[in-house]
N, C-alpha and C positions, 0 to 999 in steps of 0.2 A: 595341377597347379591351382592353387586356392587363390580364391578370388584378392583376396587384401595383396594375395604377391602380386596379381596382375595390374591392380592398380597403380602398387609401387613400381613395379615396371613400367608403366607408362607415364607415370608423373614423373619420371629419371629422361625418358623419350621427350619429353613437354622440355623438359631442361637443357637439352642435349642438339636439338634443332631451331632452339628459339634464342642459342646462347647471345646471339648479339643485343640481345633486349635486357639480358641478366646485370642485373644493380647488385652490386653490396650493398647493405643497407644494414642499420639497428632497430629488432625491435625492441622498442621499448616497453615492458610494464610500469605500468605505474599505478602505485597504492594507494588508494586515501583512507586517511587515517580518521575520519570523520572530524576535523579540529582546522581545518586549510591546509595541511601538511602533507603535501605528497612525496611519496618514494620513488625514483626512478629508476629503474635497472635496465641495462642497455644490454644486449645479446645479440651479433651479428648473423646473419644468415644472408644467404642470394636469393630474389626476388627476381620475376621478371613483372617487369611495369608496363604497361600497355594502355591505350584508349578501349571506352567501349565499341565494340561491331554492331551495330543491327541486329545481327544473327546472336550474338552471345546473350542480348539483356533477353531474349521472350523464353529463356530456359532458366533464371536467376529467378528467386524467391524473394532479393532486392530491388527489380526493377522498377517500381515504381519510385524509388529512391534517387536513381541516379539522376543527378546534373549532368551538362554539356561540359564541365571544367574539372570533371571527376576523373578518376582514372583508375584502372583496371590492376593490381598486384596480385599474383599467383605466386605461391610459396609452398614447401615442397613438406608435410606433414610431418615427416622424418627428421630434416633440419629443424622443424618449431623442438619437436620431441628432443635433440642431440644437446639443443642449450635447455632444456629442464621445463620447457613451455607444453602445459598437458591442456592448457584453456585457454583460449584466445576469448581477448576480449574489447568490446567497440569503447571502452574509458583509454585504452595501452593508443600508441603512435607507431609510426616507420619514418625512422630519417636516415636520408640518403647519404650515403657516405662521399659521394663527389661532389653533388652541390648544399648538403646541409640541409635542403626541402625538407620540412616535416609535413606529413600526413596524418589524419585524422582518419581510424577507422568505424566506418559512417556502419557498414554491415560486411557481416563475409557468409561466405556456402562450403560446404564440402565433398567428397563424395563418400558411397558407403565406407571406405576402409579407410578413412582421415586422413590419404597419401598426398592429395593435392589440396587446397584452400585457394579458396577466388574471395579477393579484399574488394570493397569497392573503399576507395581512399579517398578524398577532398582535400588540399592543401588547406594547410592553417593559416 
């Protein structure tokens, strides 16, 4: 088994046992056209949203980043890939599909085979 399938296996296990945390959500790209004119393009995918632990920020490359009001989204590399998303990027949003919350993505991490993505997000 090669390493990318392993990870994809376990980002499917991350989604599979944590399902009560799992959001519908859009992400959104968005373009700027250099003039104030942005493009929005909304792509659904499942997210699970979470607070930060202790134990999670001293292995993130964003931790000095995070606020106490911030909040933790993992997203499943495969899903970004399925709606046509090859680059993520901290200009795009996530808004939630039950309560409308938009999200600013402040930074994200991933691991070697791009199968799972950790967002650190901050409401707008």
């Amino acid at each position: 088994m090669s390493l990318h399938t392993t990870f994809q296996k376990a980002a499917k296990t991350v989604f599979k046992v944590f399902k009560s945390l799992i959001f519908k959500v859009q992400y959104v790209v968005i373009i700027k056209d250099g003039f104030d004119v942005n493009t929005r393009t909304s792509h659904p995918v499942d997210m699970i949203i979470d607070t930060f632990a202790e134990r999670d920020v001293q292995f993130l490359s964003f931790s000095n980043l995070i606020q106490p009001t911030d909040v933790k989204g993992l997203i499943r590399g495969q899903d970004l890939r399925d709606q046509g998303i090859a680059i993520l990027s901290t200009e795009d949003v996530i808004v939630r599909d039950d309560n409308g919350i938009e999200y600013a993505i402040i930074a994200y991490n991933t691991d070697p085979a791009e199968a799972l993505y950790i967002l650190l997000l901050r409401n707008v």
